[in-house]
C-alpha positions in Angstrom: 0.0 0.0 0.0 2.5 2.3 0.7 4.3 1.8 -2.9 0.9 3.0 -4.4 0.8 6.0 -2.0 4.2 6.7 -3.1 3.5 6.6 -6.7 0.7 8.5 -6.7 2.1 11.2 -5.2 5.0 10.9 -7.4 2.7 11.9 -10.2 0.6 14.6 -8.2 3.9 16.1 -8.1 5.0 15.7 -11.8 1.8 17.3 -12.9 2.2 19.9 -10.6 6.0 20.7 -11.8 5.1 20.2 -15.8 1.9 22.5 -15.8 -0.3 20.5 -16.6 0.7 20.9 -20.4 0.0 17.5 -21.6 -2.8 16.1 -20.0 -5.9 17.7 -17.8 -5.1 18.0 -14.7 -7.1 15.9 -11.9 -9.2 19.0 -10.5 -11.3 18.3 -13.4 -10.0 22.5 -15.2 -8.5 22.1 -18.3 -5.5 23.3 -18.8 -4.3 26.3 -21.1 -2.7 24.6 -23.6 -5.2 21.8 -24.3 -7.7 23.7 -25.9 -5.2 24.9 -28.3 -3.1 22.0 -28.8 -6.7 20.4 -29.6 -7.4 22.9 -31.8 -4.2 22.3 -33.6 -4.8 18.4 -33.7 -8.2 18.7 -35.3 -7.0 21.0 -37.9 -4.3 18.7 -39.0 -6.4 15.6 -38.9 -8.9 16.9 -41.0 -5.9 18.3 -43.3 -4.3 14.5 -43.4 -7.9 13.1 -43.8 -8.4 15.2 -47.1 -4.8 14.6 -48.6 -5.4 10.9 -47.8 -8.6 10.9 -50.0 -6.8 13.5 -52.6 -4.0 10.7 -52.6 -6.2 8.1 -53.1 -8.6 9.6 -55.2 -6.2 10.6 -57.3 -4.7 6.9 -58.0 -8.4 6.0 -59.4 -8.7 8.8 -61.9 -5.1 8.2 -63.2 -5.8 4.8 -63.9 -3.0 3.0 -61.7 -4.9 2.6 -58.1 -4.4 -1.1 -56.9 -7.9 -0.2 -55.0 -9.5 -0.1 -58.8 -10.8 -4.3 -58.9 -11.9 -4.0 -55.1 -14.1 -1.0 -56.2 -15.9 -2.7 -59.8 -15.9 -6.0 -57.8 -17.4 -4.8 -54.4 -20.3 -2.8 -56.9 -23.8 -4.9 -57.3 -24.2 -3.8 -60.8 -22.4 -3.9 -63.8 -19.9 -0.7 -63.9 -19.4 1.7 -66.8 -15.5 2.7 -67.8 -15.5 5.8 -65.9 -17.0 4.1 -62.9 -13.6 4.4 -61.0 -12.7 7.6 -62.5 -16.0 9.0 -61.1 -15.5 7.5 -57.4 -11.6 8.9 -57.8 -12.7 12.3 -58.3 -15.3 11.7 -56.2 -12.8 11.6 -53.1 -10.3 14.3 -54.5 -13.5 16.4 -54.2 -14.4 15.5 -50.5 -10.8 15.7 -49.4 -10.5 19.0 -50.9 -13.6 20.2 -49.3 -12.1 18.5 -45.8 -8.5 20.2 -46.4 -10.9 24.0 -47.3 -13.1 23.2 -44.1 -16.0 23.7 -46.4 -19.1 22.6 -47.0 -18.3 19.5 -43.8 -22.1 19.3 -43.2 -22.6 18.1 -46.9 -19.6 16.5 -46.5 -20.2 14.2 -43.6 -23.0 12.6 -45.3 -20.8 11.9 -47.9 -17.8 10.6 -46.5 -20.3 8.4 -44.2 -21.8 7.1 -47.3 -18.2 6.4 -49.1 -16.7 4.7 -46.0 -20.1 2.3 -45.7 -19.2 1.5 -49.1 -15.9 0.5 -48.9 -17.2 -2.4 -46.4 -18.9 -3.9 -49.6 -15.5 -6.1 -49.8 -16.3 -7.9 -46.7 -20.2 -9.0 -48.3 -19.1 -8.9 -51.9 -15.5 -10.3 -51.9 -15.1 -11.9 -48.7 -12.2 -14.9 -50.3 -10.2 -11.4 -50.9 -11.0 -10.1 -47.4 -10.7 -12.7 -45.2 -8.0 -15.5 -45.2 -9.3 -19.0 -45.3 -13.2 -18.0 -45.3 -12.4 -16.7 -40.8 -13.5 -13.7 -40.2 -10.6 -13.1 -37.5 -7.9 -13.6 -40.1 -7.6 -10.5 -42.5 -5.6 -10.3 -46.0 -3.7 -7.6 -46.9 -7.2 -6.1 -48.4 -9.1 -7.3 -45.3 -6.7 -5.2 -43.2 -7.1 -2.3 -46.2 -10.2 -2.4 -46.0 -11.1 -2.3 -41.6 -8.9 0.4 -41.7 -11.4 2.6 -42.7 -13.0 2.4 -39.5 -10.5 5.0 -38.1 -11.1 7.0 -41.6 -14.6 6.7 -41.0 -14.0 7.6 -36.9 -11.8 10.4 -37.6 -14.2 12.2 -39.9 -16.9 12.4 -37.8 -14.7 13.8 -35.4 -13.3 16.4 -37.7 -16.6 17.3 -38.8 -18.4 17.5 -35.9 -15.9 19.2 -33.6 -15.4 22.8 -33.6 -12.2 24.1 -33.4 -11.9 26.0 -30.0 
């Protein structure tokens, strides 16, 4: 019992020598920094978000995306030429609109509806998803493709939060 008191103190004392800077403090106040330091981190994860769908988005409408099959294949109907073009600029449009900050309550919507979408490997082309038919043993594209949870996660943080 007495290590625990010891260590406890130990980091009542740390937070009281570091400010409080990186963490709240336990009196339940936040701290200066946090609000801007949160701030900060929701700007640039809705800045990486968008270049991560320019970036990708990109790859489709220039015709060289390794994503390309996984989006014809995971599509219940027969898809036109430009299909993957279309979803490509698609996403360079929604992560330009994240990286401008604009138009994020058409974009939510959107990026929700996307992101749902990309689960269609795990119905349409589970044999690509999913080693040996188990769910609890992902490929490559399985693991590509769950991912997206944080992608979808993250968004609806970014676009939901405002920036203090």
């Amino acid at each position: 019992m007495l290590v625990v008191q010891r260590l406890l103190k130990s980091r009542i004392d740390d937070d009281a020598a570091l400010g409080h800077l990186w963490w709240p403090p336990r009196t339940g106040q936040p701290s200066q920094p946090a609000p801007v330091l949160h701030g900060v981190a929701l700007t640039a994860l809705r800045g990486c978000l968008g270049l991560v769908y320019i970036w990708f988005g990109a790859l489709k409408v220039a015709d060289v995306s390794p994503a390309a099959a996984l989006v014809v294949g995971t599509v219940p109907f027969p898809t036109p030429s430009w299909f993957v073009a279309a979803v490509g600029w698609f996403e360079v449009i929604l992560g330009l609109w994240l990286i401008a900050g604009r138009f994020l309550k058409l974009t939510l919507p959107l990026l929700v509806a996307h992101m749902i979408g990309t689960f269609g490997v795990l119905v349409f082309l589970p044999q690509m998803a999913f080693d040996h038919g188990n769910p609890l043993m992902l490929t490559m594209t399985g693991e590509f493709v769950v991912k997206n949870l944080v992608l979808l996660t993250a968004s609806i943080v970014v676009v939901t939060r405002r920036v203090t």
